[in-house]
N, C-alpha and C positions, 0 to 999 in steps of 0.2 A: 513720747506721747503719741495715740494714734488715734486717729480721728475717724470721726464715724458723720454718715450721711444722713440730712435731716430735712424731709422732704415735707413740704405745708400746702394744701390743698384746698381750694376752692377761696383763694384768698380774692375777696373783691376789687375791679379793678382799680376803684378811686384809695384802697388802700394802697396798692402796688406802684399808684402814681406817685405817692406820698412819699414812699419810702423810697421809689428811686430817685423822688427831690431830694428829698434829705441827703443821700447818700453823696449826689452829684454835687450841692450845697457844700460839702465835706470835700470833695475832692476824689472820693471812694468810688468801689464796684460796689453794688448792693450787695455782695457776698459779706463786702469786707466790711459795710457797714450794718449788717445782720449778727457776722459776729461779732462786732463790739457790741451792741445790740443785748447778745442775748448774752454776753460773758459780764457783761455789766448787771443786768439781772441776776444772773447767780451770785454775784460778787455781794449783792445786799442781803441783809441776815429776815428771815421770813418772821411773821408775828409770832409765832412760837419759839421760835430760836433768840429772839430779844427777850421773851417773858420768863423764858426759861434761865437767860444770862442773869436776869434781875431778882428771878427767884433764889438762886445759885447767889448775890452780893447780899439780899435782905439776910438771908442768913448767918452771912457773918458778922453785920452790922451790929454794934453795940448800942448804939444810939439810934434813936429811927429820926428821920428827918422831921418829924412834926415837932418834937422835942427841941431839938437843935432852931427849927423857926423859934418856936416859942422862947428860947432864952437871949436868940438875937434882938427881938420884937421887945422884950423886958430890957434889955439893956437898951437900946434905940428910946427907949420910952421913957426910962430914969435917965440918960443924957438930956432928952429933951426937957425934962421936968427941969433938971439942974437947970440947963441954960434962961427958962420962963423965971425962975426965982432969984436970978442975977438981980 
């Protein structure tokens, strides 16, 4: 793997204090708590990439979840009834 250089400018200083608390908080160099930082961001799937996953399950789905509530809620509701007429 080869790594490439990522230079950020004009970063305010009450930010830059922040981030080298953190880092020192941690134990780290601010390098090394930058790259978890930003490898942990990539690591999360962006709003598109979840709607897209979702669209990609709804389709194979047989059953849509509104159904599925609605027949737990009917059953939940005829036990309760039983139990009332005990």
């Amino acid at each position: 793997m080869t790594a490439a250089l990522v230079q950020v400018r004009n970063v305010p200083a009450q930010v830059h204090r922040a981030l080298k608390a953190r880092a020192a908080e941690r134990g780290e160099s601010l390098n090394a708590y930058l790259l978890d930082l930003l490898a942990r961001e990539v690591a999360r799937p962006t709003v598109a990439e979840v709607l897209a996953r979702a669209e990609r399950r709804a389709g194979r789905a047989e059953v849509s979840v509104v159904d599925v509530l609605g027949e737990v809620r009917a059953e939940r509701d005829e036990e309760l009834a039983r139990r009332l007429a005990r």
